[in-house]
C-alpha positions in Angstrom: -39.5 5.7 -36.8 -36.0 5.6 -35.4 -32.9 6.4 -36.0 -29.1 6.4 -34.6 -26.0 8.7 -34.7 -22.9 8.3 -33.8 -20.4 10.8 -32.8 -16.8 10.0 -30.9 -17.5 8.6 -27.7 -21.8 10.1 -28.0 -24.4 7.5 -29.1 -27.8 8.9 -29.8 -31.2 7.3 -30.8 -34.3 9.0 -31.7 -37.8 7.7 -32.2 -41.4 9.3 -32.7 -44.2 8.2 -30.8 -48.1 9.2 -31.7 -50.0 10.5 -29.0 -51.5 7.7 -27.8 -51.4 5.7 -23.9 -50.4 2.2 -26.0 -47.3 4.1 -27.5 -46.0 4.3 -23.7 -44.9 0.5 -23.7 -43.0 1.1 -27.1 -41.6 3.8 -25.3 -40.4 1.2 -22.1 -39.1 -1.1 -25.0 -37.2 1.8 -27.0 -35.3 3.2 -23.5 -34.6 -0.2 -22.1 -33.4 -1.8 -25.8 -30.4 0.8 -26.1 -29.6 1.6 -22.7 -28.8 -1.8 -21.6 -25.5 -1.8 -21.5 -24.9 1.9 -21.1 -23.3 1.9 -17.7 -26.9 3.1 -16.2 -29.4 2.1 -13.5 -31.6 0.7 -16.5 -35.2 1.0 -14.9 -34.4 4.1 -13.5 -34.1 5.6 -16.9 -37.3 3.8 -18.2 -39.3 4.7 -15.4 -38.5 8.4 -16.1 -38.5 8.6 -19.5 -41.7 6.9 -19.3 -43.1 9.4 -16.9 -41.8 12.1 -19.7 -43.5 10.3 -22.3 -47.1 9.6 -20.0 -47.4 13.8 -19.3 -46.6 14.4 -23.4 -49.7 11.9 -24.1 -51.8 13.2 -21.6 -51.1 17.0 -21.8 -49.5 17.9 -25.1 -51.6 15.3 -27.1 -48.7 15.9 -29.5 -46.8 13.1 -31.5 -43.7 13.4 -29.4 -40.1 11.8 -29.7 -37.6 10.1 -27.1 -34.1 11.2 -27.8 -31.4 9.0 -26.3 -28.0 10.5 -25.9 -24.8 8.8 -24.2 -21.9 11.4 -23.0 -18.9 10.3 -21.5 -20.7 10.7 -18.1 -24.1 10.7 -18.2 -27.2 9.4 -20.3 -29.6 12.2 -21.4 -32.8 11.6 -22.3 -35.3 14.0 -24.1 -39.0 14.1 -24.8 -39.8 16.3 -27.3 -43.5 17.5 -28.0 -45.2 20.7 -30.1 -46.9 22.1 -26.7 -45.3 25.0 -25.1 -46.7 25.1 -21.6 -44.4 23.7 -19.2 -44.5 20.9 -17.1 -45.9 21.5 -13.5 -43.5 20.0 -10.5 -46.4 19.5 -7.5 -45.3 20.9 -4.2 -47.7 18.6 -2.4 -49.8 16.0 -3.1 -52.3 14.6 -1.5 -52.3 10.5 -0.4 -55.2 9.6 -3.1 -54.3 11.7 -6.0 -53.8 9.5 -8.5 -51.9 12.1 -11.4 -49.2 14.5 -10.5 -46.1 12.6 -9.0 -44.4 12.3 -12.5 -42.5 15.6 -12.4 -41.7 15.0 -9.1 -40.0 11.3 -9.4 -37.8 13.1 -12.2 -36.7 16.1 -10.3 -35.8 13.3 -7.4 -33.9 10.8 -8.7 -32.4 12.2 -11.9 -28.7 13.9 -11.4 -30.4 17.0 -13.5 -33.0 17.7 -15.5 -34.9 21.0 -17.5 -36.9 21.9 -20.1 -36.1 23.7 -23.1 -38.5 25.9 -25.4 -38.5 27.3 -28.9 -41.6 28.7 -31.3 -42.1 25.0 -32.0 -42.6 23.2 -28.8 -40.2 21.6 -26.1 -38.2 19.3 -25.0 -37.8 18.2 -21.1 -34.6 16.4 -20.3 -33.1 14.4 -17.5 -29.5 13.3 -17.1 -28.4 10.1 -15.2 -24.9 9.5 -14.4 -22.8 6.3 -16.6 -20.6 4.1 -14.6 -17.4 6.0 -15.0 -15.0 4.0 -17.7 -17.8 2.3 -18.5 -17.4 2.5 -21.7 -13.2 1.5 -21.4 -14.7 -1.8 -19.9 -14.0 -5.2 -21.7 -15.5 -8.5 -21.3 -14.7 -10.2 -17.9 -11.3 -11.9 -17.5 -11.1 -16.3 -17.6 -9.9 -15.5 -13.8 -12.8 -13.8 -12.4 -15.3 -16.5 -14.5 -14.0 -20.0 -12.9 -14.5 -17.9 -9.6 -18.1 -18.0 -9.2 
């Protein structure tokens, strides 16, 4: 199920996943379809939401939701689950190991991330930075079209 708020210049989608591996390409869909034109590195945000969304199927084996939230400077995305053990970041990993880079991608290449916990569950989150005045931009100028 999903659903959409809007409040000044914040957007924010929601939508509940069952914990299953085929949800995790609904997942990719959900991310890329409403952060297209959010002023983000697009498949940067899938691939870590996605990774968010892999380690609540394989180690809450919760249903889990993927929150969306734009900010005037950055996307945040959450994935919340009913586990309360945290996610592990790997300090080293060997060359073969096929499972434990996901933490590690996140704390890498997203501006800032966390995880938050109450008697329910969690929720880990990442932030991206937006283009700034993104969202002030309009559609191209006639000039800048017969250009190219």
């Amino acid at each position: 199920m999903e659903r959409r708020a809007q409040v000044a210049s914040t957007a924010r989608w929601v939508a509940d996943f069952a914990p299953e591996l085929w949800t995790l390409e609904k997942v990719r869909s959900f991310v890329r379809d409403h952060v297209l034109n959010e002023g983000v590195d697009v498949e940067l945000v899938v691939l870590l939401a996605c990774e968010l969304a892999t380690n609540a199927v394989s180690h809450a084996h919760t249903p889990y939701s993927v929150v969306l939230e734009t900010q005037p400077a950055v996307l945040r995305v959450e994935v919340w689950d009913k586990d309360l053990h945290l996610p592990v970041v790997a300090e080293s990993l060997a060359p073969y190991q096929e499972q434990g880079r996901g933490m590690l991608l996140v704390t890498s290449l997203a501006q800032s991330w966390g995880v938050d916990c109450n008697c329910s569950g969690k929720k880990v989150w990442f932030e991206v930075p937006r283009e700034p005045a993104h969202e002030a931009q309009g559609p191209p100028d006639q000039a800048s079209q017969s250009a190219a």
